[in-house]
C-alpha positions in Angstrom: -14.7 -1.5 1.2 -14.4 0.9 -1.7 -12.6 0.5 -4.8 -10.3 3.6 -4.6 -9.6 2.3 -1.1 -10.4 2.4 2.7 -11.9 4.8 5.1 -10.8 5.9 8.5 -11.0 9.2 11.2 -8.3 9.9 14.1 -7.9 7.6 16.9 -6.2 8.0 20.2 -2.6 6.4 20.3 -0.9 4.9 23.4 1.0 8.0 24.4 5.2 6.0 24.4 4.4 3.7 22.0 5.7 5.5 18.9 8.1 8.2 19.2 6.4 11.4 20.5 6.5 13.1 17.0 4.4 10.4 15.4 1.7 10.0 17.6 -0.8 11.2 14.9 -2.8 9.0 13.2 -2.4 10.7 9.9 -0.5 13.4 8.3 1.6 14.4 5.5 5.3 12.5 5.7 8.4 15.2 5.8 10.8 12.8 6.6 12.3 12.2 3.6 14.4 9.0 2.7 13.7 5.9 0.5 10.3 5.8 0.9 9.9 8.8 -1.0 10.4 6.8 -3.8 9.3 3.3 -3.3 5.8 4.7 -2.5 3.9 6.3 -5.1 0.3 6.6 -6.7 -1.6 4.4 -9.0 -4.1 5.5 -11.9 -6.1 2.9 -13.9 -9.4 2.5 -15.9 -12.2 0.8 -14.0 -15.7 0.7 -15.3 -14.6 3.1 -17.8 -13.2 5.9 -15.3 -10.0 6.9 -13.9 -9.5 5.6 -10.1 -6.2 5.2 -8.1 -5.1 3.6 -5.2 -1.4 3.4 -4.1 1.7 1.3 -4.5 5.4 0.5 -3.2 8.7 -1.1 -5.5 9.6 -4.3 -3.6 13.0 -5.8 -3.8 12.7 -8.6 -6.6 14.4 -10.5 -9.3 12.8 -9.2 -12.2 13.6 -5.4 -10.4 9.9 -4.2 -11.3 7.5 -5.3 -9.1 5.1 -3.3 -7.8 2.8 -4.7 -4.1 -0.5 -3.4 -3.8 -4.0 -4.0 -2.9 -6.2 -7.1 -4.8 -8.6 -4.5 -5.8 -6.3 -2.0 -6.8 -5.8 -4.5 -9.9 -9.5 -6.7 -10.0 -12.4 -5.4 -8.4 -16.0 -6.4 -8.9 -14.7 -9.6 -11.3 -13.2 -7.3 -13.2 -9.3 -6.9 -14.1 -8.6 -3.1 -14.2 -7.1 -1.8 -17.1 -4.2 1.2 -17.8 -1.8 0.2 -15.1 0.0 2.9 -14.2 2.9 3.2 -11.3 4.0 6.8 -10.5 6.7 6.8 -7.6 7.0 9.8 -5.6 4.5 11.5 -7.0 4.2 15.2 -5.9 1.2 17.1 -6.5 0.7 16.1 -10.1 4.2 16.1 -10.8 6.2 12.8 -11.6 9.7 12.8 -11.1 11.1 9.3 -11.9 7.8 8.8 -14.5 5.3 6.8 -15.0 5.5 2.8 -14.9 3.3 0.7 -17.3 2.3 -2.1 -15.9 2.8 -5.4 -18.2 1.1 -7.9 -15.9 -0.8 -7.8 -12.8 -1.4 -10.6 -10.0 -3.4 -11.3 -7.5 -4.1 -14.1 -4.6 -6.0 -17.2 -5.9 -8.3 -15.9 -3.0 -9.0 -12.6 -4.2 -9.2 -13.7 -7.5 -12.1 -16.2 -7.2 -14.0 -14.8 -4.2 -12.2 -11.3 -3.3 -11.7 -12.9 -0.2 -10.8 -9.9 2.3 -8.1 -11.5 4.0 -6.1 -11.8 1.3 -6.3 -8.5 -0.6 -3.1 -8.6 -2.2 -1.7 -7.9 -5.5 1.2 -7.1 -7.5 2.6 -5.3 -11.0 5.1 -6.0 -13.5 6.2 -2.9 -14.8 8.0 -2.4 -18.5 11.0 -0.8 -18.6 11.2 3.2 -18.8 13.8 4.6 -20.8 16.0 1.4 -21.0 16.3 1.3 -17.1 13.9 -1.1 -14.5 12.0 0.4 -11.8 13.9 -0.4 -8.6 17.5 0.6 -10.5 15.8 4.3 -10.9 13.3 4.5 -7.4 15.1 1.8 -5.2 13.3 -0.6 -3.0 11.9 -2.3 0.0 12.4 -5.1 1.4 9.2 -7.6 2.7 8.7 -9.8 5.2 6.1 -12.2 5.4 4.8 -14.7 9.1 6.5 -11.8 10.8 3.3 -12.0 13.5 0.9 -9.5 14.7 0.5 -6.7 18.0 4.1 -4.8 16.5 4.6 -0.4 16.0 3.7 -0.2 11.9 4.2 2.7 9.9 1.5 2.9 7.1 1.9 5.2 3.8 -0.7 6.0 0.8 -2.1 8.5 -1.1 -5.5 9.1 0.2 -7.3 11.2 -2.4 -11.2 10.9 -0.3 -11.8 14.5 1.6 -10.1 15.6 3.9 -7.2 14.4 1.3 -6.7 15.5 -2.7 -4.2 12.4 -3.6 -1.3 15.1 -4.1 0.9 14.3 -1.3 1.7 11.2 0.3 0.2 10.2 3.7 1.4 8.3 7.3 0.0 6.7 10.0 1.9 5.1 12.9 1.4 3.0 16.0 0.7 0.1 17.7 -0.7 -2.2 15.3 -3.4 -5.0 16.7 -5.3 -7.9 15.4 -9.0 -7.2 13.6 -11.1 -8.4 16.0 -14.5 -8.2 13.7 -14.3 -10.1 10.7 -10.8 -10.8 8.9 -7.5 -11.9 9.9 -5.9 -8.3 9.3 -3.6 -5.8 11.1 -5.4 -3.1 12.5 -4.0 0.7 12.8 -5.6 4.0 14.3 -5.2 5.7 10.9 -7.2 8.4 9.3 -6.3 8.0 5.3 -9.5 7.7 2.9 -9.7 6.3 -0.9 -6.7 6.1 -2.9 -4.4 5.0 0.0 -5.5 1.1 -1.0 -2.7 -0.5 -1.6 -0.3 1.6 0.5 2.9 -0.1 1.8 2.7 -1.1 5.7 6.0 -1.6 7.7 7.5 -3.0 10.5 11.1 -1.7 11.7 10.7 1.1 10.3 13.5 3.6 10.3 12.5 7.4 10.1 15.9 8.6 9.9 16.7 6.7 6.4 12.8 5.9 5.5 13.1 2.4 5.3 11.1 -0.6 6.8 10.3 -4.1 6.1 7.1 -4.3 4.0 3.9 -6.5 6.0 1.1 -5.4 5.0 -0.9 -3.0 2.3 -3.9 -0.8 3.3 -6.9 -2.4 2.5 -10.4 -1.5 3.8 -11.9 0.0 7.1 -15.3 -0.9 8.5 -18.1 1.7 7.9 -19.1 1.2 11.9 -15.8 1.6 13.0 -14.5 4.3 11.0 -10.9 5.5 13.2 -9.5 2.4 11.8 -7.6 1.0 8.8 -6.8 -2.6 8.2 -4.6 -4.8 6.1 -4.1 -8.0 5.1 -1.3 -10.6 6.9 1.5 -11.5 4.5 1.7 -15.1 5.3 2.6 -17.9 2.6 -0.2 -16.9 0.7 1.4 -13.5 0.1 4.7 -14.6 -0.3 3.7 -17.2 -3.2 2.4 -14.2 -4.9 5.6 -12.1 -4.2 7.5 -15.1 -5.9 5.2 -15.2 -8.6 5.3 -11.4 -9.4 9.4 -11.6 -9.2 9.8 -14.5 -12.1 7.6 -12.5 -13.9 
């Protein structure tokens, strides 16, 4: 696993299993709709540098939480610093601005071990301009226990060649269970660092670019490099999705 996020090369997808314009394992996402702005691309200090990994606005109480990856906010013991949420961001460009992060979580798991399987984490953001995030960009809804083996639409901004972080990414398919190591979704998926923290969802709709959020990109195996996996949002996840919100 890498900090800036996970790595992953073009895999074969069952041909029927995802509508026959999305049988790709990675490309850039023209279909426009909500997750345009839900997603967008993270930029914080760590070990004195500027990284970034990837984000989505959730649905929530507090209207300004952020889901991500556990080690797109602590990595290597370390809490990163200069939280930064940019929604749809375009190619440099930043059209709903750029969200400061006043607090960010993690899993008690991830926290005290960076326990793989639950490589989660989450973001306060201050208000911008007198307005909360998810009033301004919208949001997606989650769903957590929701089960494994389902058709998952993953998004990021992969910045690792082939990919510059200036668009944002998909992948799409039949998702399975990791049969290696973890307890994590698995997905034929190409994106590189940067996508970390990327929003997965099931029931996703192309047409209005909205889904169910299950998952985050997370980390790919260096021996097994067509495929990106994420963590399961069980109870575990959802405790820290209740957390973030009353925050």
């Amino acid at each position: 696993m890498r900090a800036s996020g996970p790595v992953g090369r073009a895999a074969t997808v069952v041909p029927g299993a995802v509508p026959a314009a999305f049988l790709r394992p990675g490309g850039p996402w023209t279909g426009g709709g909500a997750v345009v702005s839900t997603a967008g691309r993270v930029f914080f200090t760590f070990e004195g540098r500027t990284a970034s990994c990837s984000g989505n606005a959730v649905t929530s109480a507090n209207a300004s939480t952020v889901i991500t990856a556990g080690h797109c906010v602590k990595y290597q013991g370390s809490w990163h610093t200069n939280w930064v949420f940019v929604p749809a961001y375009d190619n440099g460009s930043a059209p709903y601005g750029q969200w400061t992060a006043t607090k960010t979580l993690t899993t008690p798991q991830w926290e005290a071990s960076e326990d793989i399987n639950h490589d989660i984490g989450a973001a306060v953001v201050a208000p911008l301009d007198g307005r909360k995030l998810t009033s301004v960009v919208g949001a997606q809804g989650l769903r957590f226990n929701g089960g494994y083996n389902q058709i998952m639409y993953a998004f990021g901004y992969p910045a690792a060649s082939p990919y510059d972080g200036s668009r944002l990414i998909h992948c799409g398919g039949n998702s399975s269970k990791d049969f290696l190591f973890s307890q994590d979704h698995s997905l034929a998926c190409d994106m590189t660092g940067g996508s970390s923290g990327g929003p997965w969802f099931s029931g996703f709709d192309e047409a209005t670019g909205t889904g169910l959020q299950v998952s985050v990109n997370s980390f790919g195996y260096t021996f097994l490099p067509d495929r990106m996996f994420g963590p399961y949002f069980g109870d575990v996840a959802n405790s820290l999705y209740d957390r973030a919100q009353a925050s």
